[in-house]
N, C-alpha and C positions, 0 to 999 in steps of 0.2 A: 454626366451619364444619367437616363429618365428609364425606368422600367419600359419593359419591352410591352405590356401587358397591364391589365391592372386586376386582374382575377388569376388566382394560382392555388395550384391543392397545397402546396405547403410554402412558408415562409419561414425561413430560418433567422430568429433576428440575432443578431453576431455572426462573426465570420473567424473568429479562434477555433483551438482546434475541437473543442466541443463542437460547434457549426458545422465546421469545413469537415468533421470525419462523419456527420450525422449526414450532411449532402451526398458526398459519397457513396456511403451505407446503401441511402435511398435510390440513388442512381445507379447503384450495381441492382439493387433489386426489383425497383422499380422505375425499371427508364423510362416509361410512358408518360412519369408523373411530371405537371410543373413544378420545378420546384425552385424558389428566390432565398439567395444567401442574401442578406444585409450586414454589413459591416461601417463601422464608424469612421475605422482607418483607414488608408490610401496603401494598397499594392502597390509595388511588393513594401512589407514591414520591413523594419531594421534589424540588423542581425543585434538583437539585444537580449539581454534578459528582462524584459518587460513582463514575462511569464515564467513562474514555475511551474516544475513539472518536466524536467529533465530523462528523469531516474523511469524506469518503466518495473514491470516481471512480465511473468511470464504469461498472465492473465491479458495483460493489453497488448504484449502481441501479438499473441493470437488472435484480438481484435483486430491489430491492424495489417497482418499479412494474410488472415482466411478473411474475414467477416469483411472485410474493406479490398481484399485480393490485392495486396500493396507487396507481397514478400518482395518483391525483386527489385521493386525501387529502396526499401530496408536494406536490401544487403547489401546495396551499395553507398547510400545516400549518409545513412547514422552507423556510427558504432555497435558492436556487437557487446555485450555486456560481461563481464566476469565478474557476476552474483553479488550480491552485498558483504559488505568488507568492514566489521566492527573493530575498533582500538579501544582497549577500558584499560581500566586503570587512572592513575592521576597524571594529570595533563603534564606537571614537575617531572613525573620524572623520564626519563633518557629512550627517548622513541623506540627502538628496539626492545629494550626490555617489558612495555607494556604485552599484556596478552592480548594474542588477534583473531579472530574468525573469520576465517571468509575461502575461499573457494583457493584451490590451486591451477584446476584446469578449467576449460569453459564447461560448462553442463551438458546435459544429451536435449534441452531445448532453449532455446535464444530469449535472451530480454534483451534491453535495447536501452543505448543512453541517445536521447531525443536533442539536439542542435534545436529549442522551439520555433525560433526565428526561420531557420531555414525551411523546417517542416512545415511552417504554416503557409507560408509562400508557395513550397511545392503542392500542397492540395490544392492551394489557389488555381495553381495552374492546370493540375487536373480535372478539378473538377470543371474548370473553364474547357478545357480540349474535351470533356466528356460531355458538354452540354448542357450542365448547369448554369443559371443564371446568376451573378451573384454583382452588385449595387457596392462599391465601394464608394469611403466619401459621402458616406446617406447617412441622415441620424433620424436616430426614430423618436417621434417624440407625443405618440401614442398606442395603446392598444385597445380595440374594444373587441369583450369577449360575447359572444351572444349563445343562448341559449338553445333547445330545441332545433338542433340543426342547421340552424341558421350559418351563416357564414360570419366569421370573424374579420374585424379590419386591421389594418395597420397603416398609419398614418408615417411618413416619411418628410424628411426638406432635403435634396438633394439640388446641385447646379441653384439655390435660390429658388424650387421649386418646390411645393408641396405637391404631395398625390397622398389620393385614400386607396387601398389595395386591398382587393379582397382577397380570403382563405378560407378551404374549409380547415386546418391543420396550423397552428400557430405557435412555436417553439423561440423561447427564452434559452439563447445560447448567449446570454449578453454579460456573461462573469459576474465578478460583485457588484453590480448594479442592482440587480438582481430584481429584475424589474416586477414579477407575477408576486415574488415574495412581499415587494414594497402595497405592488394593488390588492393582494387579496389577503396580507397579512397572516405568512405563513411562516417569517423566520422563528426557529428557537437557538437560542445562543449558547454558548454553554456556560457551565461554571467560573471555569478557570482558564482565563485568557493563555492564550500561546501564541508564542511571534516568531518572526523571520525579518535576517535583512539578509541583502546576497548581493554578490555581485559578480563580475568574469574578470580574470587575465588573463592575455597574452600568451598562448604558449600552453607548453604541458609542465603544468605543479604536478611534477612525483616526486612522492614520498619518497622514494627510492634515490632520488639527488640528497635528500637528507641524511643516509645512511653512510658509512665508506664501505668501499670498494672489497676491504677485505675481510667484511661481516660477509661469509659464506654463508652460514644458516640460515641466516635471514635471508638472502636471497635466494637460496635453495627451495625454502618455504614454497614460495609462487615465482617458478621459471619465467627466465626472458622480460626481465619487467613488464611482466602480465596486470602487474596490483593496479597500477593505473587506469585499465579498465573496466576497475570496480567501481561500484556507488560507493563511496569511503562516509563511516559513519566513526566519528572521531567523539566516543562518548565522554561524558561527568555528570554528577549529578544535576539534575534538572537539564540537562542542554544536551544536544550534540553539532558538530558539523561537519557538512559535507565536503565533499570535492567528489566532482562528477565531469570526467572529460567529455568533447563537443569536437564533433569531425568538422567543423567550423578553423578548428586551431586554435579552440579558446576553451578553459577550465572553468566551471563554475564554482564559487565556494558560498556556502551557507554557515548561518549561525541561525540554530532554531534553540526556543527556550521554554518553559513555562514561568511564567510571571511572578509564580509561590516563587521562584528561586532564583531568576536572574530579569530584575527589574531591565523593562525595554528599552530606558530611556539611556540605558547605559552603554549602549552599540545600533541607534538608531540611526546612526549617521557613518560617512566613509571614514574619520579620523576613531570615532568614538569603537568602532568595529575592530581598528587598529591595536586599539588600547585593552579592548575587550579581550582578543588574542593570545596578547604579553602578555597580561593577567591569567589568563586560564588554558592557552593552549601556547605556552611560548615556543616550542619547536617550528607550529602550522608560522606564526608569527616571522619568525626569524626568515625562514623560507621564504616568502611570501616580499620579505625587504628585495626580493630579485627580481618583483614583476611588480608591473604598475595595475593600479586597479579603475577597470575603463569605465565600470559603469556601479549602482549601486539603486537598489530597490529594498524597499520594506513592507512588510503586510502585519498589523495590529490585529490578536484576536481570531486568528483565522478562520477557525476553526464556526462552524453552522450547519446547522439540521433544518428540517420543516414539517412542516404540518402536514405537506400534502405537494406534490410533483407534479403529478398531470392529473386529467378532469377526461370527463366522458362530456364536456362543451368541447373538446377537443383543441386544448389548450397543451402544452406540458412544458420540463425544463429539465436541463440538462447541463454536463461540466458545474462550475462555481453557483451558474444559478441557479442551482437545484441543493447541492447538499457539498461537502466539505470535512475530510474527517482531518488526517493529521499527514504531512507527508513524511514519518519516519521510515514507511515499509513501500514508500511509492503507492499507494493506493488511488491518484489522483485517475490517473489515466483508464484505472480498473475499473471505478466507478463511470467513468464516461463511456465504457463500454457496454457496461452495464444499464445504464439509463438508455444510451441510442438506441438497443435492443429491444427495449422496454416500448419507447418511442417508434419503431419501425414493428411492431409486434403488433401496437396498437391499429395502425396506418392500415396495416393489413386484416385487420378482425375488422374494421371499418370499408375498407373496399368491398369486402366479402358481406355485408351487412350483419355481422358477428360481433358487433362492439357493444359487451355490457358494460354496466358500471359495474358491477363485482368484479368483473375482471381488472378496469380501471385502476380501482382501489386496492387490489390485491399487490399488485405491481407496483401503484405509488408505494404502498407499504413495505414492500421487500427494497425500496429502495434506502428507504429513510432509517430501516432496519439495518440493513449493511452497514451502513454510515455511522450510525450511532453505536453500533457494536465495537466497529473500528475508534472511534476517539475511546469510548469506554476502556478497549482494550488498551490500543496505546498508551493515551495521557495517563493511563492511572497506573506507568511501567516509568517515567516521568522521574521519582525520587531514588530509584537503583541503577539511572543511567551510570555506565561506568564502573559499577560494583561486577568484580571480576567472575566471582561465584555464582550469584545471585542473575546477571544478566545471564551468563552462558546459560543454564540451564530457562532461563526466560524466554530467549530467544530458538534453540532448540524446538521448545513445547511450541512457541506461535509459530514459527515457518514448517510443523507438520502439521498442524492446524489448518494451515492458509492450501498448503497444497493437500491434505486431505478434505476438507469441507467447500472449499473456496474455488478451485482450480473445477471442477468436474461441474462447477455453474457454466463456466462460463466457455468450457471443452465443448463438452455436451447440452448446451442451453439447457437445463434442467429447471432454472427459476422460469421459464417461459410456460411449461408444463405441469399445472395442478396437479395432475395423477402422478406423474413423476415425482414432481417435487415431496407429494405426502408421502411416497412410496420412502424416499430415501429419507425423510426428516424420520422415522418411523424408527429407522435403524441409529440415527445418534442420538436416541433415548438413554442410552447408556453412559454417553460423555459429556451431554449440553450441561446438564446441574455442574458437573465435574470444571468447565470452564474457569464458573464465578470460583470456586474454590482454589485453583491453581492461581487465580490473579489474586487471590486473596493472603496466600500460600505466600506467593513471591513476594509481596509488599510487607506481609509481617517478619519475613526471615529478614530483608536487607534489616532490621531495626536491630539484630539478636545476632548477626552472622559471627560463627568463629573462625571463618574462614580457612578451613580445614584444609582444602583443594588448592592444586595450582597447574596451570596451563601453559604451555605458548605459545599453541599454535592449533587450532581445530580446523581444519576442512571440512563442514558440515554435509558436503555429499560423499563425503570417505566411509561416513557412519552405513552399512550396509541396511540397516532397517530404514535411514530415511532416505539414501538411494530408491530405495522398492517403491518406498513411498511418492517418491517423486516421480518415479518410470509409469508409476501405477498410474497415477489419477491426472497427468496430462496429456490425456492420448483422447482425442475425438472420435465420433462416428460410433460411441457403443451402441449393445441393445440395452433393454432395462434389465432383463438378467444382471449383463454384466456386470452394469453401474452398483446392481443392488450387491451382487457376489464379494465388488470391488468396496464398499462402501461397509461392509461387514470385517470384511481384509482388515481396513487400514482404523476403523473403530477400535478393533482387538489391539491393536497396535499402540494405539491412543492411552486404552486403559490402562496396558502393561508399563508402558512408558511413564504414565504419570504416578505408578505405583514406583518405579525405579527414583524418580525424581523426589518424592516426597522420603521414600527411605534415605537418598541421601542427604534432605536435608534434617532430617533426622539424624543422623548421624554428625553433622553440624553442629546441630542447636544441644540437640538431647541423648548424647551416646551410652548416660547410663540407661535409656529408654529402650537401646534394642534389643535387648533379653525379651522385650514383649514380641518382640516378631520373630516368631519361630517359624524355624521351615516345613512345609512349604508355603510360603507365605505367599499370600494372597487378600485381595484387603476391599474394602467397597469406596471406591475411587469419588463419590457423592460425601463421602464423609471427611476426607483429609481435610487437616489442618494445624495447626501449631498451639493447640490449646488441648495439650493432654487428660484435662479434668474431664472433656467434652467427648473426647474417644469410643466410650461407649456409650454414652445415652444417645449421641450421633450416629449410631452404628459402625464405625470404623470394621468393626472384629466380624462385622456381619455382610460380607459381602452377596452383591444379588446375582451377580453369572457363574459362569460358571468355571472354577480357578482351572488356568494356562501357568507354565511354569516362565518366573522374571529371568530367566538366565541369559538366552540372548541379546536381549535389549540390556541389562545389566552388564555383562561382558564389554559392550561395545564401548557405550557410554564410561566403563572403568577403564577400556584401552585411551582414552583421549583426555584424559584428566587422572593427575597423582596428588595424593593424598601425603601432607607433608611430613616430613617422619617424627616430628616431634607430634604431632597429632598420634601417627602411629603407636607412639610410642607410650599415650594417656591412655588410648582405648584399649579395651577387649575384644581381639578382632573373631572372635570364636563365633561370629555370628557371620554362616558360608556365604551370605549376598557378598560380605564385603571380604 
């Protein structure tokens, strides 16, 4: 196959699903444009995991049923999701009695577990019936970016054939090759290696075959053996793994690690994966002797930022070859929503002859910010994998994070909009310092925990404050009122919350400490942390808004966790939070 052409306003180089959803994008918005997918491999792909990236939220569908107008081929095509599904505790001991989080019902909006093989085959074919051109079997095996408006080439060998092609528009959708990173020397890598190996079987691994029959509560928990179509994160310190069903008929399982903690070399292979399991999760293990394992992939390190994503020479990148954070929360596909927008935002300030470089850079920057925020936050959650106490409230505080800061980007395009976007950064003045502190929070309590508390079972949307929270900020089409009304909302919510969170680890570490927090208590959320000497020259006692009473949020969070009676039974409980 020889291009049809050799001049096009954009060229896609890769045809995964960074590519294949950027074409699309472009062809719902702008059909008039030429536009060339390039791909390496030959359509249709293999139903394989040769790709992660599974697992979605609620972030990337929304990219991919509005921003791409796909709902309907979604609802039938991949699985409907029922929310992330955390197991802590120690691997040893007896499946059921670990404590678990995760969802009973489906939620009031869709995520999605992504079949990738299939899906990338079916945009193949979309965007082929929509009239995009896309070169499979081509390898690229140059780029020249040129300056001052000039057009950009890409040089291809297809059929035994070379051609030079021109573009104004040149996008690096070519995954870890990452090919603009290599030319213009923009990778930065992180500190602390983190890996993955993975692979599929046959069939549906539920957890629920593991269980008997006449454990009712446990399956009472989550009706209709529902749990299966969770993202299952199977925590311990340093690691966790997945299992993430595939309307394919086939289960994916993961082992992701950090390297301070579980050397790679020790499951980089399908035997050594096997052995890694017995070892640390022998339940998944034993299961697992009932399906054979078809395929098996590894990724070293995964984890990469850059210097810089796209260019006002009208360059950019997108999916792996652009940025990489960690895939614990699924943020793979977030980001790729995020970029293409970024990408299609630009395309159009350039039709319209509205393309600066401030604008450029602005957006490279909020990409690479995203990203680096996400491993920062993740990887450095990495040593309380598994810590029953410690995760739960961890997890908690990032999933109203994600849906109050995160969800209303990508709802309401807000990172596209300057004046918006200052508008609303304006109002999480009050919780951004508070951030570092809560991650700082949580890593020094796993080192001290008295593990006070005990669980076995949280449904994080049962909690009625992060219900609100989640109703609240995934809803599309607001005005800027709203967003800002809403964005003041769910801040307040933030602070009171992280004031509940820190008294209970207080109550933890330091019980003969809570005589100092007298009601009504109220506290400056910039200052928490677990160095009591620091208390007041931090201002702890000095808070800067203006005090809301914790009882609410306090209530909730005390109905879903019990406090164990011999703990009861050391403290003074004469202080009314608790």
């Amino acid at each position: 196959m020889i291009p049809k052409k050799n001049k096009y306003d954009v060229i896609i180089c890769g045809g995964g699903l960074a590519g294949l959803t950027l074409a699309r994008q472009l062809n719902v918005e702008f059909p008039e444009l030429e536009t060339l997918v390039i791909e390496k491999r030959t359509f249709p792909k293999p139903i394989a995991t040769y790709k992660v990236g599974e697992s979605t939220t609620e972030i990337a569908s929304f990219y991919f049923k509005e921003d791409l107008q796909l709902e309907s081929y979604f609802k039938n095509a991949h699985y409907k999701k029922l929310g992330f599904r955390f197991i802590l505790g120690d691997g040893k001991e007896e499946w059921t009695t670990r404590p678990e989080i995760g969802l009973a019902s489906y939620p009031p909006y869709d995520s999605l577990q992504m079949d990738r093989g299939v899906l990338e085959n079916d945009l193949y074919e979309i965007n082929k019936t929509n009239g995009v051109e896309i070169l499979d079997d081509t390898a690229i095996t140059d780029i020249e970016i040129n300056e001052n408006s000039q057009d950009n080439f890409v040089r291809i060998k297809t059929d035994n054939q070379a051609f030079d092609l021109q573009c104004r528009w040149t996008i690096d959708a070519m995954g870890r090759r990452m090919f603009f990173h290599n030319k213009f020397n923009l990778t930065k890598k992180m500190d602390t290696p983190h890996n993955a190996a993975w692979f599929r079987v046959k069939g549906r691994f539920d957890v629920e075959d593991m269980v008997s029959k006449d454990n009712v509560k446990y399956r009472n928990h989550v009706p209709h053996k529902n749990r299966y179509y969770s993202t299952f994160h199977i925590m311990g310190q340093g690691y966790w793994v997945w299992l993430i069903p595939l309307n394919s008929g086939h289960t994916s399982i993961g082992i992701v690690t950090s390297e301070a903690f579980h050397d790679f070399s020790t499951y980089n292979t399908k035997a050594k994966a096997r052995t890694w399991l017995e070892t640390h999760e022998p339940a998944i293990a034993k299961h697992l002797e009932n399906f054979k394992m078809e395929d098996f992939l590894r990724n070293k390190n995964y984890s990469h930022s850059a210097t810089q994503v796209c260019s006002i020479d009208r360059w950019a990148c997108t999916g792996e070859a652009a940025v990489f954070a960690d895939p614990l929360y699924s943020p793979g596909s977030n980001m790729i929503g995020y970029e293409n927008n970024c990408i299609v935002d630009l395309i159009r300030k350039d039709l319209n002859n509205d393309l600066s470089e401030q604008h450029v850079n602005r957006l490279s920057q909020f990409i690479i910010s995203q990203n680096e925020w996400l491993i920062d936050h993740i990887q450095g959650s990495y040593p309380y994998f598994g810590h029953q106490q410690v995760y739960t409230m961890a997890y908690l505080w990032s999933v109203v994070i994600g849906w109050s800061l995160d969800c209303p980007q990508m709802f309401n395009k807000t990172f596209l909009d300057l004046n918006v976007k200052t508008q609303l950064d304006k109002e999480n003045a009050n919780i951004i310092f508070a951030l570092g502190r809560m991650k700082q929070l949580f890593l020094d309590w796993h080192k001290v925990a008295n593990n006070t508390f005990t669980f076995d079972f949280i449904d994080y949307l049962g909690i009625p404050f992060i219900l609100d929270i989640f109703k609240r900020n995934l809803e599309p089409n607001k005005s800027l009122e709203t967003l800002l009304e809403d964005r003041i909302h769910t801040v307040e919510r933030l602070e009171e919350f992280a004031q509940v969170i820190f008294l209970i680890v207080i109550k933890d570490v330091f019980p003969e400490k809570l005589t100092l927090f007298q009601e009504p208590i109220w506290l400056n959320v910039n200052a928490i942390s677990l160095h009591p000497e620091k208390w007041e020259a931090d201002g702890l006692f000095e808070p800067k808004t203006t005090p809301r009473s914790l009882k609410n949020i306090e209530n909730q969070i005390l109905d879903i966790i019990q406090f164990k009676s011999e703990a009861k039974e050391k403290i003074d409980l004469d202080i009314s939070i608790f």
